[in-house]
C-alpha positions, 0 to 999 in steps of 0.5 A: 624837105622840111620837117613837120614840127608841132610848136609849143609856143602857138598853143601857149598863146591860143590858149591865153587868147582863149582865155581872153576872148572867154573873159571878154565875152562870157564874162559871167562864166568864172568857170570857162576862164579858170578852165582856159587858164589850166590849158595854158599851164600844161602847155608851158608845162610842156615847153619845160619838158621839151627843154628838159629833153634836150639835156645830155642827160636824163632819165628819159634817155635811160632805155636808149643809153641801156638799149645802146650798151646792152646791145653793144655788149650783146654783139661782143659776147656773140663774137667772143662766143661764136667767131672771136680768136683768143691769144693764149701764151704758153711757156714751153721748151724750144724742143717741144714748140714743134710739136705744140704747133702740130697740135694747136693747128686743130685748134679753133678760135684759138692761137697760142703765143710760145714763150721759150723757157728753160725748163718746167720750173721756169714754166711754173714760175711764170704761170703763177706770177701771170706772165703766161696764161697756159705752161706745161709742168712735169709733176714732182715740182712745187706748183701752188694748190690754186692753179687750175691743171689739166693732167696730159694724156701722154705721161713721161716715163723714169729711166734708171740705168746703172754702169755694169748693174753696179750695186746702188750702194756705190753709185756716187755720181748721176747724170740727169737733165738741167738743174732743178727741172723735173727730172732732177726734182723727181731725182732727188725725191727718188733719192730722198725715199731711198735714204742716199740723198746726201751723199749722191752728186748729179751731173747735168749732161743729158742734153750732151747725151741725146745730142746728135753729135758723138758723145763720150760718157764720162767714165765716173758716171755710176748712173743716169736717172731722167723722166723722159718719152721713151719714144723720143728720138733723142731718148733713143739715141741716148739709150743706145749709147748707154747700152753700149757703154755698159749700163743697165736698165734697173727698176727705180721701186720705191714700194710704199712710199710711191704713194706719197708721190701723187704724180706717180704711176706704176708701168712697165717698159717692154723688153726690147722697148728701146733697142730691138737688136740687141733687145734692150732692155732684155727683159720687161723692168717695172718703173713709174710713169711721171704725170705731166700737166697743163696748168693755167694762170689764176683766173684765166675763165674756164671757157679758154681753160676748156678750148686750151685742153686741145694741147693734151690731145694726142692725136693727130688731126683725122682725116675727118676733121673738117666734118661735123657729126654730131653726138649727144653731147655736142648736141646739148652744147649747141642747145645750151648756146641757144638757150644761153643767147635767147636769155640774155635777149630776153632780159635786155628786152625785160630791162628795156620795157622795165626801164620804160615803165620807169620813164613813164611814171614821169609822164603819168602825172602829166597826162592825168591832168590832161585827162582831168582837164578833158572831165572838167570841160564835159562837165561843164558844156553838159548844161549848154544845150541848144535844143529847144532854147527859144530864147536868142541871148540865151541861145547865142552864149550856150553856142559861144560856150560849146564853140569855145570848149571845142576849142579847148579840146583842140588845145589838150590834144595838141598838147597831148601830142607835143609830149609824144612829139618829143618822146618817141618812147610815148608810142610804146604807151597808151596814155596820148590815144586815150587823151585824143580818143576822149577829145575827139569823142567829146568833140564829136558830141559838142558838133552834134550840139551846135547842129542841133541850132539848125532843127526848130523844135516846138515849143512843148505845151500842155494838151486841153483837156476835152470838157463834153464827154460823148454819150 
């Protein structure tokens, strides 16, 4: 099916034909001419808007293309917020990977990536260069003061056995964990507040002593000194060997000086905690809790820092998990979603009319002389009645002229609705209907007119006055 289309170009030739017929056969009337004349220069006018249309660009297609982005963006924030996946990677130890896959598997919206790392100063090193967004980091090492952190619910404890209750003193060699890692960093702090940091050589063998395989505890070993969960299988294990061979659980005090060292917290390790039979320890010993955190690269958004501190959860997955009941606060998270979502529509809805309003101010013009063409041509057929007029010549040229501002009319309005034509936009604005509504009205009132040819009116005379007066 063909398209119905308004052509510009008709109406530029009807309105110079007009303008021809209007010399040719009311050639005394300057004015109907000048008014032809105008007509078919807001028709060129708006052949010259058409091609300015067709551009690729413009401010015309201003509302769309904002429409179109925002919109866009709109949807993407949606997914982000409501159904998108985030990838987080995370440094962590091979021996801890298992157990942050028990956990994320609660996770919603949220996958982590592990990357296998040495240790937690490795795991630190890597958050803060952004190489990872997300790494858990034993407190005691250097961390910069920017990175935003999590403090975990599940702290590590310090363990300090002692060969034979040996006074400190003699102790010489201690055996702890990797090189530089957290607890041979909480080591050497212990070490330096108790003012043996320089003569006290370690031995980084705990891995061989929880191992599973048969281990032998070198005879010069005075002391272990780790940060470690003491309900860790591998702690156990190492425990009970220590207490075979001898060594003593002794409280790590550091008295005053404990405050200096923010991650530290005072605890208390039960008797029996790590061996029932026999009860080891045998008595309750005072130690330090050694925090453990969470720590995000510069810049991750706190939208996935909050979903991230899933990981410091303890718990395991309820049998409850899949059911939603709502508490007050999740209730006023769903509100404050809605909320946030119908803001941002209304603003693109303001933009978009905004942006509108713009757009229109270009057009305003147009249409107010388009209006002020209409005002001239009322002024003008507003003298050429018929009604009454006796005389043919005189009564032939008022028709003519009320038949050819007619036509006049017709040509504004087309115009006015080429312009809407191609600027759909042009609909959300009522400058075209008031264009048309005045056309068709002054047209209506020029037809009543010309009706009025038809109707012989008598010619008005004065009344005789009556000369004989009755008495």
């Amino acid at each position: 099916m063909t398209r119905l289309r308004l052509e510009i170009k008709p109406l530029i030739d009807s309105a110079e034909r007009l303008r021809a017929e209007i010399l040719r056969q009311l050639p005394t009337h300057q004015g109907l001419p000048a008014l032809a004349e105008r007509v078919a220069s807001a028709a060129r006018e708006a052949e010259t808007v058409s091609r300015d249309l067709n551009k690729p660009f413009g401010l015309h297609r201003l509302p769309v293309v904002f429409l179109a982005v925002a919109l866009v963006l709109f949807v993407g924030w949606v997914y982000m917020h409501f159904w998108g996946v985030s990838v987080l990677t995370i440094a962590l130890p091979d021996r801890d990977a298992q157990e942050l896959r028990t956990k994320v598997s609660r996770a919603h919206r949220l996958l982590f990536k592990p990357v296998i790392v040495r240790g937690s100063r490795e795991a630190a090193e890597m958050v803060a260069e952004g190489k990872v967004d997300l790494a858990f980091v034993q407190g005691g090492l250097p961390m910069s003061a920017d990175l935003p952190r999590l403090e975990t619910q599940q702290p590590e404890i310090v363990l300090w056995f002692v060969r034979n209750g040996k006074p400190f003193a003699e102790v010489k060699r201690v055996l702890t964990s990797l090189s530089g890692e957290g607890s041979h960093s909480v080591a050497q702090a212990f070490m330096k507040a108790w003012k043996q940091d320089s003569h006290i050589e370690y031995v980084h063998d705990w891995k061989g002593l929880s191992d599973e395989e048969p281990y032998a505890i070198p005879a010069d070993i005075d002391a272990v000194f780790v940060v470690k969960d003491p309900a860790d299988e591998r702690t156990l294990r190492a425990s009970e060997r220590l207490a075979k061979a001898g060594f003593v659980m002794g409280s790590p005090d550091l008295g005053a000086r404990a405050t200096q060292l923010d991650y530290l917290k005072p605890t208390t390790i039960p008797a029996g905690y790590l061996l029932s039979i026999p009860s080891f320890p045998p008595e309750a010993v005072p130690t330090y809790s050694v925090a453990t955190y969470l720590v995000a690269r510069p810049n991750l958004t706190p939208r996935l820092l909050a979903v991230a501190s899933i990981l410091i959860e303890g718990r395991p997955p309820s049998i409850t998990s899949g059911s939603f009941d709502g508490t007050i606060s999740e209730t006023s998270e769903i509100f404050q979603g809605v909320e946030a979502l119908m803001g941002i529509l209304i603003n693109i809805v303001l933009a978009f009319l905004a942006l509108l309003g713009i757009e229109m101010l270009t057009y305003r013009k147009r249409f107010h002389e388009l209006n002020s063409l209409i005002s001239l041509i009322s002024m003008h057929q507003s003298s050429k009645d018929v009604l009454g007029v006796t005389d043919p010549e005189r009564r032939r040229d008022n028709l003519l002229y009320l038949s050819l501002c007619s036509d006049l009319l017709g040509l504004v309005s087309s115009v006015s609705g080429y312009y809407t034509q191609e600027n759909s936009s042009l609909l959300f604005n009522n400058l075209p209907e008031i264009i048309h509504q005045r056309c068709d009205g002054l047209k209506i009132n020029i037809q009543l007119k010309i009706l009025h040819a038809t109707i012989d009116a008598p010619s008005l005379q004065k009344p005789e006055s009556n000369s004989a007066v009755t008495n």
